[in-house]
C-alpha positions in Angstrom: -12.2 16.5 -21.3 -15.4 17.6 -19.1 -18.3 18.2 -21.6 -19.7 21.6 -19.9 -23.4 21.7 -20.1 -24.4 24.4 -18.4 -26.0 27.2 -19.9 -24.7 30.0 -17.5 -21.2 31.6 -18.4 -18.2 29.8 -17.1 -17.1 30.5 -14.0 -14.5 29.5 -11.2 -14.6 29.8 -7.5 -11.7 32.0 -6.8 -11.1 30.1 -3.5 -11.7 26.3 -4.0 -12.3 24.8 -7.3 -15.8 24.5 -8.0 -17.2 25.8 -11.6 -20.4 26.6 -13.0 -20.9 22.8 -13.9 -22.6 22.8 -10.2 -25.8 24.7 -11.4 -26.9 25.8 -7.9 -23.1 27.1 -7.5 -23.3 31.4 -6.8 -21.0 33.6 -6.3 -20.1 36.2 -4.1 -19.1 39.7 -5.0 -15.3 38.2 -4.5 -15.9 35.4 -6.6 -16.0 33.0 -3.8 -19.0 30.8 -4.2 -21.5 28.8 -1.9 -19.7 25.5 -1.9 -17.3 26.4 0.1 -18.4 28.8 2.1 -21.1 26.7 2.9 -18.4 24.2 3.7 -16.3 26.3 5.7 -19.4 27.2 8.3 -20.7 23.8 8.7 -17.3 22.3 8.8 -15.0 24.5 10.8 -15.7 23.0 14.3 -13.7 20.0 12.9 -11.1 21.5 11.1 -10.5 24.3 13.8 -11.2 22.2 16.9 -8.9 22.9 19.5 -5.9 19.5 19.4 -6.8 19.5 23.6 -10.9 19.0 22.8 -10.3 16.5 19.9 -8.4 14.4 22.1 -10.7 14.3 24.5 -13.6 13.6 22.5 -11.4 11.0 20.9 -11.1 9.4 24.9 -14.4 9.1 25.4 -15.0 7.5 21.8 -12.6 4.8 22.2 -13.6 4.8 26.0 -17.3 3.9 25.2 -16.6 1.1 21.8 -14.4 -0.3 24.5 -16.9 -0.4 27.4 -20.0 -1.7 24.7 -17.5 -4.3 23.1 -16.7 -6.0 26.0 -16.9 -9.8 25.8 -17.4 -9.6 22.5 -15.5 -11.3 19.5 -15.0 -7.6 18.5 -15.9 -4.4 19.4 -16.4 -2.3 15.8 -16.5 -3.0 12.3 -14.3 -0.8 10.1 -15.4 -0.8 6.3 -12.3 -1.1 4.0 -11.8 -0.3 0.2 -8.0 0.4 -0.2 -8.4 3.8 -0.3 -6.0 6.0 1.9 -9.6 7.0 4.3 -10.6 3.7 5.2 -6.7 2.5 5.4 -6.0 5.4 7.9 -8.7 4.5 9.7 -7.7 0.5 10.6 -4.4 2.4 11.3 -5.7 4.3 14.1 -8.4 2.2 15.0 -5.4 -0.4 15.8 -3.5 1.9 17.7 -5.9 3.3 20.0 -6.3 -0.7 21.0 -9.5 -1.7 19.3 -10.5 -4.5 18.2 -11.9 -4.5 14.8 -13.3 -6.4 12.4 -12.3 -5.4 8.7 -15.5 -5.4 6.4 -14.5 -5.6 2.4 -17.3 -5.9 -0.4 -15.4 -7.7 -3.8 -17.8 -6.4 -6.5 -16.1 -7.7 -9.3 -14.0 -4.5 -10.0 -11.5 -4.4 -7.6 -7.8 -3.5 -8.5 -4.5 -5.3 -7.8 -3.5 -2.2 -6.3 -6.3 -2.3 -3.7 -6.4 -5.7 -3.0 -2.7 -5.7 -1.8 -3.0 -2.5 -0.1 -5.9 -4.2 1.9 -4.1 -7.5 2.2 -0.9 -5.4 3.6 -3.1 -3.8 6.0 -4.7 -6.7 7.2 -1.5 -8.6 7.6 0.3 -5.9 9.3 -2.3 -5.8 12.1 -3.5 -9.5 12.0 -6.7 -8.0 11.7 -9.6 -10.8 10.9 -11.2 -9.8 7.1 -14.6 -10.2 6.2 -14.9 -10.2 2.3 -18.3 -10.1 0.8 -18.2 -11.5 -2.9 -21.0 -10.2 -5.0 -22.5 -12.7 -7.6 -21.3 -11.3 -10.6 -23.7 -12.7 -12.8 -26.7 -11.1 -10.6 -24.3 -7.6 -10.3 -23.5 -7.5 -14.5 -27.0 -7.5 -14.6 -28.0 -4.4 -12.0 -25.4 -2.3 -13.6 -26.6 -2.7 -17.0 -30.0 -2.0 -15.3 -28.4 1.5 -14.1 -26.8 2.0 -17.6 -30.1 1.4 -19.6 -32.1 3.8 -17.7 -29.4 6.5 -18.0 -29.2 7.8 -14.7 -25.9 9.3 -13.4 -25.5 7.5 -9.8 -24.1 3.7 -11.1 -22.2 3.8 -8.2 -25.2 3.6 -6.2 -25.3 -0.2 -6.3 -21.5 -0.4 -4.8 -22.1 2.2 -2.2 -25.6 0.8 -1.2 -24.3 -2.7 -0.6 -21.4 -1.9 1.4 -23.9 -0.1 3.7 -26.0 -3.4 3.7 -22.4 -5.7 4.4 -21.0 -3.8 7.5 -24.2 -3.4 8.9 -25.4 -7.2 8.5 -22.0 -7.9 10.4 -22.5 -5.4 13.1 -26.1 -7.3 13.5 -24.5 -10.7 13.6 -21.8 -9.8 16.1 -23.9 -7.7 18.3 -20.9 -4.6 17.6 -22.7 -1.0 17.4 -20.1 1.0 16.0 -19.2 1.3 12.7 -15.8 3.1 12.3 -16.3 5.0 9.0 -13.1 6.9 6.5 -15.9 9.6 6.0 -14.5 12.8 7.3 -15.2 16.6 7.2 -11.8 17.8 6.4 -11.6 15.9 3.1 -15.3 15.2 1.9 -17.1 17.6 4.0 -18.2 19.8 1.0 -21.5 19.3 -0.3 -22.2 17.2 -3.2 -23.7 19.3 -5.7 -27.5 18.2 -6.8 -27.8 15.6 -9.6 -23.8 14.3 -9.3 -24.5 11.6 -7.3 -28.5 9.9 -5.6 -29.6 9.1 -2.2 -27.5 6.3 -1.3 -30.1 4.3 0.8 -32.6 4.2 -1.7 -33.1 -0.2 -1.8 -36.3 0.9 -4.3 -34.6 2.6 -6.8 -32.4 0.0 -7.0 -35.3 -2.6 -7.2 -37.3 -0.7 -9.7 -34.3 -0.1 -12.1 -33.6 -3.6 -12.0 -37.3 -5.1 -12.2 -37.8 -2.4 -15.1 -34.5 -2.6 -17.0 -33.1 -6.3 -16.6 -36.3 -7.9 -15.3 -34.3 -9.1 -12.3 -35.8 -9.3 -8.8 -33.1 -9.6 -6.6 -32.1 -12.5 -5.5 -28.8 -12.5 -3.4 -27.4 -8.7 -3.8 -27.6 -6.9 -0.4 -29.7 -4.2 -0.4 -30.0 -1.8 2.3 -32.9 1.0 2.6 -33.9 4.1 4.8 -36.1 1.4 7.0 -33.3 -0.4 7.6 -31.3 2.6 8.6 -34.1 3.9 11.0 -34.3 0.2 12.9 -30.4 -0.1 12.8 -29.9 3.1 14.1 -32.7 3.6 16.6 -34.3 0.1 17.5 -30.5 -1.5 18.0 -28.7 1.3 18.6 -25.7 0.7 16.0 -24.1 4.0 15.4 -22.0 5.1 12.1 -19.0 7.2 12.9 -17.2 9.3 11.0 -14.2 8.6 12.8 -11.6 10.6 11.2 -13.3 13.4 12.1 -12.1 12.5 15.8 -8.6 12.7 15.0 -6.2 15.9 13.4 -6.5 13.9 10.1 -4.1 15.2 7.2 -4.7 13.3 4.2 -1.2 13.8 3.0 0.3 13.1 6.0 -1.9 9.8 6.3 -0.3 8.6 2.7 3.1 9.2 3.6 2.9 6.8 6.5 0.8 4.6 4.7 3.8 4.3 2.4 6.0 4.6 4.3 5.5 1.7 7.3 2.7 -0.5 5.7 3.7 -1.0 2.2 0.5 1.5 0.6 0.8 2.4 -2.9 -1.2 5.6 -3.7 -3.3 6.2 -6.2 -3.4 9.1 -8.5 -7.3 10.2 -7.6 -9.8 10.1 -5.1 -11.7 6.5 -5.0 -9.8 4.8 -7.9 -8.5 2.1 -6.1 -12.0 0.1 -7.5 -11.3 -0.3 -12.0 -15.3 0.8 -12.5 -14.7 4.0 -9.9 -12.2 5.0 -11.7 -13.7 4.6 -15.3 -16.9 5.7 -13.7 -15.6 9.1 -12.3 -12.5 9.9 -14.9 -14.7 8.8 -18.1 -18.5 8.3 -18.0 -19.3 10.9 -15.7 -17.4 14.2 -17.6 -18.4 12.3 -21.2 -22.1 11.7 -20.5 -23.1 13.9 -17.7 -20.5 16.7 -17.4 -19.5 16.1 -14.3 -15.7 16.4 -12.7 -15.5 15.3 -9.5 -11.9 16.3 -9.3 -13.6 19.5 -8.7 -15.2 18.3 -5.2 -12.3 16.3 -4.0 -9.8 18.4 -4.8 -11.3 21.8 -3.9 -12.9 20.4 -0.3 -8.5 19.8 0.5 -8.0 23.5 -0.8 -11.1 24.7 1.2 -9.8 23.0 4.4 -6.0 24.0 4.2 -4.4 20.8 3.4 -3.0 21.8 -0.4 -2.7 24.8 -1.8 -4.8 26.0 -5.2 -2.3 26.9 -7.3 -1.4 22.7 -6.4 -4.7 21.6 -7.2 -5.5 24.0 -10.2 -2.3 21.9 -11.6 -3.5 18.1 -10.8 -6.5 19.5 -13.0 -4.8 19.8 -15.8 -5.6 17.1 -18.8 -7.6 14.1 -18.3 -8.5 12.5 -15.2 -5.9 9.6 -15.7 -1.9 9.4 -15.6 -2.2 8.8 -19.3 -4.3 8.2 -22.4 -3.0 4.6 -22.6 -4.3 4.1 -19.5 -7.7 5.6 -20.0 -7.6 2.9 -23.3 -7.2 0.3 -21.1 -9.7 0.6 -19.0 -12.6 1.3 -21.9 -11.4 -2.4 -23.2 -11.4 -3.8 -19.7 -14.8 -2.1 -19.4 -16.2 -3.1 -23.0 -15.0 -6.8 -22.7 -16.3 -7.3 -18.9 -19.7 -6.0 -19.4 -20.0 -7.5 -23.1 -20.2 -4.3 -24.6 -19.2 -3.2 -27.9 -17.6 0.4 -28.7 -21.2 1.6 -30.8 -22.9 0.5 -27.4 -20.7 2.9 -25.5 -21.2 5.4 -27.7 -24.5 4.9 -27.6 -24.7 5.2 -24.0 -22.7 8.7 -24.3 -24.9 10.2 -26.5 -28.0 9.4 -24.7 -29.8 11.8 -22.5 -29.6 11.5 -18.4 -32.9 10.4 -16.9 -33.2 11.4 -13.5 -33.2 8.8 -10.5 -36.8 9.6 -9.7 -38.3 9.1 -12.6 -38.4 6.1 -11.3 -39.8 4.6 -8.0 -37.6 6.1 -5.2 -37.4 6.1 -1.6 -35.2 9.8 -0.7 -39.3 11.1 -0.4 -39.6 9.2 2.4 -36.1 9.9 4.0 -36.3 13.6 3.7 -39.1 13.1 5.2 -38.1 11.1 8.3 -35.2 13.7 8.2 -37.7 16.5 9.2 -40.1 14.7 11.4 -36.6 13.4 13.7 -35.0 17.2 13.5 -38.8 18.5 15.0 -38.9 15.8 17.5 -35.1 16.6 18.1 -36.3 20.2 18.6 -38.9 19.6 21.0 -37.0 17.9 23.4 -34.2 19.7 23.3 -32.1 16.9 22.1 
C-alpha cells in the first residue's frame, strides 16, 4: 500500500525493518543499516541495564516524587491516551504507591476502545481524571489548516496540546514530575527526517492557522520551546520517561493489561485515537510514503522483544485488520471534517510542503539545544 518515493534502489535492513523510504537510512557491508545501530548504541544502557541498578534507580525516583509531592493533592501527573504505554504506566505508577493525577486530552477522535480502556483504568485504581475537551469547532479548523498547507506532521496539533494540558496541570497543582509512556526499549529509535516535525513548535502551529484558516487561536492550548525552557528550568518540572525505569516488556505489559484490568489491544501502535489511525495506516503511506509500521515494529525487533521473521509477517498487507475497516474510517473521516471523496483525492495527489516553509520555531530550539549542551560541558554537568 506504501507509495515508495525514493529514488535510491529498494532496500531492507537485514536486522530491524527499516527500508530505503528513510532517505538518510545507509547500510553497512552486512546490510544492517544506521537506524538501528544507531539505536542500539544510544539505547543499550536501558535495555541492558543490570535488573539490581534499574531497581535502584527506580528507588530513588519514586523516593524523590514522594518526598517533592508531600502535602500535596498529588504528587505527579501521568498523561493517558489508552494506549498500552501510558496504560502500563498508571499501572506501575499505582503500585509503587504514587499518587497521580490522570491527564487525558478529548480531541474529538477518540475511539470507544480507548475511552473504556481509560475509563477501566481509572476505575480500577480510583484514580482522579483530568479530561481536556478541545473545541471542536476551533480544532476542525487547525486541522484543515495542516491539511491545506500539505505538510506531513497533522499530528502535530494533538501531540502539542497534550504537552500544553499536563503541563498546565503540573503548574496549577505545584506537581514537577510528569510520568511519561515514552520509553527507549519500544520508541527509542530515531525518527527518520521529514516523517514527523518538531513537536513544540506553538508558531508553526499559529502561522499554519493564521495563513490557512485565518484563525488566531482562541482557546486551543499551545505549548512552545519558551514554555519548555521556563517549565523546565525556572519551575523545575521534569518530564520522565518512566518506563525506562522499569524492565518494561511491551508484550508482557498487554497481557496483564488484559488480563487484570479489562484492556482490549489494539492491532497497531497509537490507534487507539480514529484520526491516528487513519492518519498513520492511510494518509501518511498514500500521500507521503511513509510506514510507520516500519519504526514501531522494527525498534521491538532491534531491542529483543519480537522476533523479525514476527514482524516481517504483521507487515504484510495494509495497515488495518481489514479493508472494510480501512472504508470505514475514510467515511468517518470524509463526513467529520465535511470533506468529499474528490477533496481527498485531491489532498493525495498534492505535493508535501515542508513545515518550515512556514514560520517555525525548531531554529530556535536547536539552538537552545546547543548553547545548554556547551554550558552543560563547561561545568561539567
Amino acid at each position: 500500500m506504501t507509495a515508495y518515493k525514493n529514488n535510491r534502489p529498494y532496500q531492507q535492513c537485514t536486522r530491524c525493518l527499516m527500508d530505503t523510504s528513510a532517505s538518510e537510512i545507509v547500510f553497512d557491508s552486512n546490510g544492517t543499516c544506521n537506524f538501528c545501530s544507531e539505536f542500539l548504541e544510544r539505547s543499550s544502557h536501558i535495555i541492558d541495564e543490570a535488573p539490581d541498578k534499574k531497581r535502584r534507580r527506580l528507588e530513588r525516583l519514586v523516593n524523590q516524587v514522594k518526598k517533592d509531592g508531600k502535602r500535596k493533592t498529588y504528587d505527579c501527573i501521568v498523561g493517558v491516551s489508552g494506549g498500552v504505554d501510558s496504560s502500563w504506566t498508571l499501572v506501575e505508577v499505582k503500585r509503587l504507591g504514587l499518587r497521580p493525577l490522570a491527564v487525558h486530552m478529548d480531541n474529538g477522535w477518540n475511539s470507544e476502545l480507548a475511552q473504556n480502556n481509560i475509563a477501566n483504568l481509572v476505575k480500577s485504581f480510583s484514580v482522579d481524571l483530568y479530561t481536556h475537551v478541545i473545541n471542536w469547532h476551533e480544532y476542525r479548523g487547525l486541522m484543515q489548516s495542516f491539511f491545506d498547507a500539505d505538510v506531513i506532521d497533522v499530528e502535530l496539533l494533538y501531540d502539542n496540546a497534550m504537552l500544553a494540558v499536563c503541563y498546565q496541570q503540573a503548574r496549577k497543582y505545584g506537581i514537577k514530575y510528569i510520568m511519561s509512556g515514552s520509553n527507549q526499549i519500544t520508541e527509542g529509535m530515531r525518527m527518520p527526517q521529514g516523517w514527523n516535525w518538531y513537536k513544540r513548535d506553538a508558531r508553526n502551529i499559529r502561522a499554519l492557522a493564521k495563513t490557512f484558516a485565518g484563525i488566531r487561536i482562541k482557546s486551543f492550548p499551545l505549548y512552545s520551546t519558551v514554555d519548555l525552557v521556563v517549565d523546565s528550568f525556572i519551575r523545575g518540572i521534569k518530564w520522565i520517561s518512566f518506563l525506562d525505569y522499569l524492565p518494561f516488556n511491551k508484550f508482557d505489559a498487554l497481557d496483564a493489561l488484559e488480563t487484570h484490568y479489562g484492556y482490549k489491544r489494539y492491532p497497531f501502535k497509537h490507534y487507539e485515537s480514529i484520526f491516528t489511525r487513519f492518519y498513520q495506516g492511510y494518509l501518511l503511506p498514500e500521500k507521503f510514503g511513509v510506514d510507520k509500521r516500519l519504526l514501531h515494529l522494527g525498534t521491538v525487533v532491534a531491542s529483543g522483544q519480537m522476533s523479525r521473521a514476527d514482524a516481517l509477517k504483521a507487515l504484510e498487507g495494509i495497515p488495518y485488520p481489514s479493508q472494510q475497516d480501512l472504508d470505514n474510517d475514510i467515511s468517518y473521516f470524509l463526513k467529520k471534517m465535511g470533506w468529499s471523496r474528490i477533496d481527498l483525492t485531491n489532498y493525495i495527489d498534492r505535493p508535501e510542503v515542508m513545515h518550515d516553509a512556514y514560520p517555525s520555531e525548531k531554529k530556535y530550539f536547536i539552538l537552545a539545544k546547543k548553547m545548554f549542551n556547551i554550558v552543560r560541558r563547561s561545568f561539567g554537568y
